[in-house]
C-alpha positions as CSV (number, residue, x, y, z in Angstrom):
1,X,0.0,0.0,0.0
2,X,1.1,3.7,-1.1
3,X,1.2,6.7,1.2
4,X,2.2,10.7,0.3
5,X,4.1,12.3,2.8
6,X,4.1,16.2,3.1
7,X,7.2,17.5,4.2
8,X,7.9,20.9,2.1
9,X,6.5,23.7,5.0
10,X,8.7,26.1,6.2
11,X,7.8,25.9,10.1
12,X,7.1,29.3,10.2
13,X,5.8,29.8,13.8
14,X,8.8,27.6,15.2
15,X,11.1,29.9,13.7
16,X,14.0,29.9,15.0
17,X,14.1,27.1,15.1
18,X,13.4,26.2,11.7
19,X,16.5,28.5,10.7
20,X,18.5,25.6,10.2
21,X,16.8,22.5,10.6
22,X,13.6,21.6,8.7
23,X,10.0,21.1,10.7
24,X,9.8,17.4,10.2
25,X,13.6,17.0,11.9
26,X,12.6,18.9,15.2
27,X,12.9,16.1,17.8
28,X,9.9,14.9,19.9
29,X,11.3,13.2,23.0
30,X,14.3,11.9,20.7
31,X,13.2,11.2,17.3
32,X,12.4,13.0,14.4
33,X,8.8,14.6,14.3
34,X,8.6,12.7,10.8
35,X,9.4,9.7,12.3
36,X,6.8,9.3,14.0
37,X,4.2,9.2,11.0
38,X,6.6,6.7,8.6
39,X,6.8,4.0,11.3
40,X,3.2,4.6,11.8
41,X,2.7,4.0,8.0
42,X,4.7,1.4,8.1
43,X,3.1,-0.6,11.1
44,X,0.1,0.2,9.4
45,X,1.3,-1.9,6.2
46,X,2.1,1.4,3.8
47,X,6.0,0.3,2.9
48,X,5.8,2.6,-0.5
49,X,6.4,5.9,0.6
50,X,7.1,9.1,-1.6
51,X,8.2,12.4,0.6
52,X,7.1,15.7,-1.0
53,X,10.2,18.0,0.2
54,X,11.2,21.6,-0.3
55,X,12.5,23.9,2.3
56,X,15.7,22.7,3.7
57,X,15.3,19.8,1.6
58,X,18.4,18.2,1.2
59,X,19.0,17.9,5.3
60,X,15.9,15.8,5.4
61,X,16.8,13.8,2.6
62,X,19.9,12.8,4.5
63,X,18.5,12.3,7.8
64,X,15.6,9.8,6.4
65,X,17.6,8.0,3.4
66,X,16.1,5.6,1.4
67,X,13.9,3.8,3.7
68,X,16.4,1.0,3.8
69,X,16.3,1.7,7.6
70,X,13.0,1.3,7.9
71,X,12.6,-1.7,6.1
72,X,10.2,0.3,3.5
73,X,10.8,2.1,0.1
74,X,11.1,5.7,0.5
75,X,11.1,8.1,-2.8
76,X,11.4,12.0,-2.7
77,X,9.7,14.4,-4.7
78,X,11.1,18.2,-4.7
79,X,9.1,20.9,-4.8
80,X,10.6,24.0,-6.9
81,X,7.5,26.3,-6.6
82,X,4.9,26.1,-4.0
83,X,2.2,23.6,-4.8
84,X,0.3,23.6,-1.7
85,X,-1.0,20.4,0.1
86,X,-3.0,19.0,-3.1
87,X,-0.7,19.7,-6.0
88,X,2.6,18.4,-4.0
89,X,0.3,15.0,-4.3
90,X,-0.8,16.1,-7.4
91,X,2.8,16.1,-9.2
92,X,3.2,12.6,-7.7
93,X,0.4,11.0,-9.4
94,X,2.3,8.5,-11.7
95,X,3.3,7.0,-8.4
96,X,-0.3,6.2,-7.0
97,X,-2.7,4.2,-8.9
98,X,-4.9,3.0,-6.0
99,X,-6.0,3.7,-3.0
100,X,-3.7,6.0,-1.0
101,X,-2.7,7.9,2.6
102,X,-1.7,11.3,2.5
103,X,-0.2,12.1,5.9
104,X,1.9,15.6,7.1
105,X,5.1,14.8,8.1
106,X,5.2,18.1,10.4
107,X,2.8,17.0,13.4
108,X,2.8,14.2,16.1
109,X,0.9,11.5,14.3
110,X,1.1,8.3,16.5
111,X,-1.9,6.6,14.9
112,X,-3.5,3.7,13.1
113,X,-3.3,4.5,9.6
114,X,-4.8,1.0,8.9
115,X,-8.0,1.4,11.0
116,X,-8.7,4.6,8.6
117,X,-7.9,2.9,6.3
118,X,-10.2,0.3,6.5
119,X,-13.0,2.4,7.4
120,X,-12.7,4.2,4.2
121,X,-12.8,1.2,2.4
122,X,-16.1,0.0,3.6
123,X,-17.7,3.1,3.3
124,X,-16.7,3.4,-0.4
125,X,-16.2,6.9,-0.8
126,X,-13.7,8.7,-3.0
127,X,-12.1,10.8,0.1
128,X,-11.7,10.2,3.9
129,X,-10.7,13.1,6.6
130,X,-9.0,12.2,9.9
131,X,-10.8,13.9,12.3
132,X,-9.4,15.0,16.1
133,X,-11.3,16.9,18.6
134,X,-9.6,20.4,19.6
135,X,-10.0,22.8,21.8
136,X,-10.2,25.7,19.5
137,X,-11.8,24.5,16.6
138,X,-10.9,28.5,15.0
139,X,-7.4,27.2,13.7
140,X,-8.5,24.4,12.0
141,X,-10.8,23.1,9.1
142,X,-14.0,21.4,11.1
143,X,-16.5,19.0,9.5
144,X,-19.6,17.7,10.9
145,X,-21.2,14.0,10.1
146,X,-24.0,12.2,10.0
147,X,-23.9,8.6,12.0
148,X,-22.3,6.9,9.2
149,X,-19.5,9.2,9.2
150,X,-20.2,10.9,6.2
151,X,-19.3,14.9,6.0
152,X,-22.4,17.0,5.6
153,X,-20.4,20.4,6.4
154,X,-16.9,21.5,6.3
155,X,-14.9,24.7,7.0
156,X,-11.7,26.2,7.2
157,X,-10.9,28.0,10.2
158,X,-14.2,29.4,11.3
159,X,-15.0,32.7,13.5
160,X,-15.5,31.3,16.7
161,X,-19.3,31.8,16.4
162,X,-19.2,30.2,13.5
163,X,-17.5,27.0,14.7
164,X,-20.2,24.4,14.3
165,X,-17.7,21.2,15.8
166,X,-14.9,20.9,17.5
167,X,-13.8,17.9,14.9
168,X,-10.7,18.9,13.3
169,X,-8.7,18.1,10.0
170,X,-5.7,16.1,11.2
171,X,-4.1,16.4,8.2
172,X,-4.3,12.7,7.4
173,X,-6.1,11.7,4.1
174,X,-7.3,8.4,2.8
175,X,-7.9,9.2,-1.1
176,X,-9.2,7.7,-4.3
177,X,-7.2,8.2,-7.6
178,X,-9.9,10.0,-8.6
179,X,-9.6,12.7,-6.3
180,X,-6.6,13.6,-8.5
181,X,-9.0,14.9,-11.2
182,X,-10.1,17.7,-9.3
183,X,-6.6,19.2,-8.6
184,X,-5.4,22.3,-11.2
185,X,-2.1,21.4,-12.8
186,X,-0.8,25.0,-13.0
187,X,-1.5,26.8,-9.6
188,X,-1.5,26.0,-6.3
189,X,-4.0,24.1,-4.5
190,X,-4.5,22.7,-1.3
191,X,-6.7,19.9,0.0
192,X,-8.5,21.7,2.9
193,X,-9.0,25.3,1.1
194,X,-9.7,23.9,-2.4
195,X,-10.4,19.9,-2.9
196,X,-12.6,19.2,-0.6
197,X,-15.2,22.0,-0.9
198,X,-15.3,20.4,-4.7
199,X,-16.0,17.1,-3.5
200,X,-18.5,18.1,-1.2
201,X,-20.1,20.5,-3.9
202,X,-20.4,18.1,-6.4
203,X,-22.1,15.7,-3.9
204,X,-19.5,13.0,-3.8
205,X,-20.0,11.2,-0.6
206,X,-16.6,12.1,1.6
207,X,-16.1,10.8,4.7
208,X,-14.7,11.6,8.0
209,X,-13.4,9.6,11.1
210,X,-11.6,10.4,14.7
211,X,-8.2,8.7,14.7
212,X,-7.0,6.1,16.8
213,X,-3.7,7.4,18.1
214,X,-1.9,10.1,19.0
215,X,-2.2,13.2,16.9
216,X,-0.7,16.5,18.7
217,X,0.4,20.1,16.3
218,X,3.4,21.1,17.0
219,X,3.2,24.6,15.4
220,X,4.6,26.6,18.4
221,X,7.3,25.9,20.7
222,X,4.8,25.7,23.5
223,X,2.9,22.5,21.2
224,X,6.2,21.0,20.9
225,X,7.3,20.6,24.6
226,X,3.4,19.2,24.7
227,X,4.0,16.8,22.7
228,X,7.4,15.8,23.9
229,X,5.7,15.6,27.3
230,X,2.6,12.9,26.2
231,X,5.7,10.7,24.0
232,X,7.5,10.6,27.9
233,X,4.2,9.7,29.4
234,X,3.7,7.3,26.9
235,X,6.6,5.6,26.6
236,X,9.0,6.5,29.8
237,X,8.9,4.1,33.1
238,X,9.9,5.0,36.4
239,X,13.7,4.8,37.2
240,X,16.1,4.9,40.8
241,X,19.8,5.7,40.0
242,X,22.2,6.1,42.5
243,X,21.8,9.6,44.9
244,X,18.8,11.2,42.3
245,X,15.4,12.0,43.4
246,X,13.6,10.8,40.7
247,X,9.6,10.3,40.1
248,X,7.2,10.2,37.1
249,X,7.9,8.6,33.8
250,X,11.8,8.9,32.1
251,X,13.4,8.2,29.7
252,X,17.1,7.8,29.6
253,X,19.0,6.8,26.8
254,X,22.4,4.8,27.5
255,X,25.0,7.6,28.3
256,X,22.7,9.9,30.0
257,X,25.0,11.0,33.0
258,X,23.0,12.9,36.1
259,X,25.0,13.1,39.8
260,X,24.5,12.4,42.6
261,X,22.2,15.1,44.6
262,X,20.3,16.1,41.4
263,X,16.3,15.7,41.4
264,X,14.5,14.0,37.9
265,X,10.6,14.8,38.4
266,X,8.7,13.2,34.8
267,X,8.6,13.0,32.3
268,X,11.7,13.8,31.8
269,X,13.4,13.0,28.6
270,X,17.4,13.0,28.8
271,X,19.5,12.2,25.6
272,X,22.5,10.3,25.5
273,X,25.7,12.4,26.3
274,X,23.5,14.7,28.5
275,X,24.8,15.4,31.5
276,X,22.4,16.5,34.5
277,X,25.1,17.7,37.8
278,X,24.8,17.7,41.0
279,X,22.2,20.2,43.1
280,X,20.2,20.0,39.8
281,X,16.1,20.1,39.1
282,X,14.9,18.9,35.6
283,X,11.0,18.6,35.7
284,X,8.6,18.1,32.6
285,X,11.5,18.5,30.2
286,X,14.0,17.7,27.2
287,X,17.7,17.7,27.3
288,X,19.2,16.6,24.0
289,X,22.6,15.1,23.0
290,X,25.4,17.1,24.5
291,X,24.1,19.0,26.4
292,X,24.6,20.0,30.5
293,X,23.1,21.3,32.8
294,X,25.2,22.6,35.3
295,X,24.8,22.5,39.6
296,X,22.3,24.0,41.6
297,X,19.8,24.5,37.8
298,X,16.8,24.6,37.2
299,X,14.8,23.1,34.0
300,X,11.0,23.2,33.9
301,X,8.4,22.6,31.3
302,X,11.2,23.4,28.8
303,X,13.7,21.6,26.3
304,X,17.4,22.4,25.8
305,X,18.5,21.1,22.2
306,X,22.0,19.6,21.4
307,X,25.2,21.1,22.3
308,X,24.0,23.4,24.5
309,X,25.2,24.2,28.2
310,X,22.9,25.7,31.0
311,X,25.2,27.7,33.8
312,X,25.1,26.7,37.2
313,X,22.5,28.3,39.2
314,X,20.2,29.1,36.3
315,X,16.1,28.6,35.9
316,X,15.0,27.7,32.8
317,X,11.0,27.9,32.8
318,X,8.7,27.3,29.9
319,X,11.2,28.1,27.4
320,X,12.8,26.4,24.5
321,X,16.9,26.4,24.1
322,X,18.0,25.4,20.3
323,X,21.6,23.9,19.6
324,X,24.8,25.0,20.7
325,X,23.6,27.9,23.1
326,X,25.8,29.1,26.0
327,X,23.3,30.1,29.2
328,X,25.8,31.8,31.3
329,X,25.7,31.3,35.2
330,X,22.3,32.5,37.3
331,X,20.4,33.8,34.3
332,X,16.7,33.6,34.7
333,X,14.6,32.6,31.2
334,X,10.8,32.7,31.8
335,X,8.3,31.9,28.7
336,X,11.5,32.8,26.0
337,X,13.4,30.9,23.0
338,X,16.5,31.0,22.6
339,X,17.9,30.7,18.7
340,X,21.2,28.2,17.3
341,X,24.3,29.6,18.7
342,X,23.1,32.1,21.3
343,X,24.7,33.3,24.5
344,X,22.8,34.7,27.5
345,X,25.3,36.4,29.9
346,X,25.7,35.8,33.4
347,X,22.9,37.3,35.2
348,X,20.4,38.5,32.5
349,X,16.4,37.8,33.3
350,X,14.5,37.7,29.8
351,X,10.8,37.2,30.2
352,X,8.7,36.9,26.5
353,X,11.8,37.3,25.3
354,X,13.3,35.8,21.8
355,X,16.9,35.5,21.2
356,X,17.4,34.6,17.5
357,X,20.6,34.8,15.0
358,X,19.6,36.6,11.4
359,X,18.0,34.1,8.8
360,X,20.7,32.5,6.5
């Protein structure tokens, strides 16, 4: 079976941390965010995979390969001009010639592609729309259906008294060839905006279904320690090493090195060559590959990427701190990001605050 990956978007609202690294690279709890979705495809039975790439392309190319790794086939399709969410499939239609997935590669999607799958099969329509329930149903497209699943109204991004369900559009597609016939070969087109209205106009019976799973955005920095936090309560257990506090869920990866006198509250998520000292608090948080944290600090509800180093006597609350920063001692960093490369002198306090190198 044949999925379509999206993987082109620029990841504007994580910028800047998108400077450098492309959306579906940012790590959730350890792995890429694309990851996620590909060994979900691939549980699911999808093993022919084609990746619709642009921005940053040729670093995600390198990081996924061939699919050799995942025991799958994994083809890459480059996107020179914009095409939006329907014509990036669209320009891969000589790959599909059945029934297909089309899944973003640039959220959380821990889910059962097969059980959608399925379901759109014996309902027999020509498009099915994973559907998650949201909190603010004014940022996504929202459908309502009738108690066989099939979509009798869909919007994008409603006023918020116009918001008639608080279904969402996950982003994950199960799609007839046919559907191809309805995307523009010459302009941009997306499946939300464009495709589906047409569908829906023309009567064709489109379906929609909650997914089994995990689906979480990860468009802010905020959704991203989110969704870093439900992977460690998913998948951490409890752990006792020598002179730590430690409670909640963890996960530790082989190399991980935290002293004696330090306190782990989870879910915690703690890389391999991470290095938590002595005195130390890390609670609800992410410290990647490389990185230390030194004594007597502070890290809560936030995430320190690679290669960075966290001075001694520093709190780091609800804030995100990309690669190869330098956090000088007893700084204070409240609700802030931090860009690639940064240093925070000794004894600044940044509140709201964003610390970003200039776009290359």
């Amino acid at each position: 079976m044949k999925a379509v990956i999206l993987a082109g978007g620029e990841g504007t609202r994580l910028k800047p941390l998108t400077f450098r690294r492309p959306k579906p690279l940012i790590p959730i709890a350890g792995r890429p965010c694309i990851d996620f979705v590909i060994r979900s495809l691939i549980a699911s039975g999808f093993r022919e995979i084609v990746i619709t790439t642009a921005y940053l392309s040729d670093r995600l190319i390198q990081s996924i390969g061939d699919g050799l790794d995942y025991n799958a086939s994994i083809l890459y399709s480059f996107e020179g001009t914009p095409a939006g969410t329907a014509g990036a499939v669209r320009r891969v239609a000589n790959f599909i010639g059945e029934t297909f997935v089309v899944a973003m590669g640039d959220v959380l999607a821990d889910v059962d592609f097969r059980a959608l799958y399925d379901f759109h099969r014996d309902r027999g329509g020509v498009a099915t729309i994973a559907l998650t329930r949201v909190t603010d149903p004014t940022q996504y497209g929202i459908a309502a259906t009738d108690a066989r699943g099939r979509i009798a109204k869909f919007r994008e991004k409603p006023k918020k008294e116009e918001a008639f369900s608080d279904l969402a559009n996950a982003g994950i597609y199960v799609l007839e060839p046919k559907v191809l016939e309805f995307i523009p070969p010459d302009q941009p087109f997306d499946f939300a905006k464009d495709v589906f209205p047409r569908l829906l106009a023309k009567g064709l019976p489109v379906y929609g279904k909650e997914l089994d799973g995990v689906w979480m955005d990860i468009g802010r920095p905020r959704d991203l320690w989110r969704a870093s936090m439900e992977v460690v309560k998913r998948e951490g257990k409890p752990a006792s090493l020598p002179g730590v506090r430690t409670d909640g869920p963890l996960i530790l990866q082989e190399g991980a090195v935290v002293e004696a006198g330090a306190t782990l509250h989870g879910p915690v998520f703690l890389a391999s060559g991470s290095r938590v000292a002595r005195g130390c608090i890390v609670s609800n948080a992410c410290v990647y590959e490389g990185s230390a944290i030194d004594a007597d600090a502070t890290v809560t509800n936030s995430i320190v990427l690679e290669q960075s180093r966290i001075g001694a006597r520093c709190e780091i609350t609800d804030s995100v701190v990309a690669t190869s920063c330098r956090i000088e001692e007893d700084v204070r960093l409240v609700s802030s990001l931090i860009g690639d490369d940064m240093t925070v002198k000794a004894h600044s306090r940044l509140e709201n605050a964003t610390v970003s190198p200039p776009a290359e």
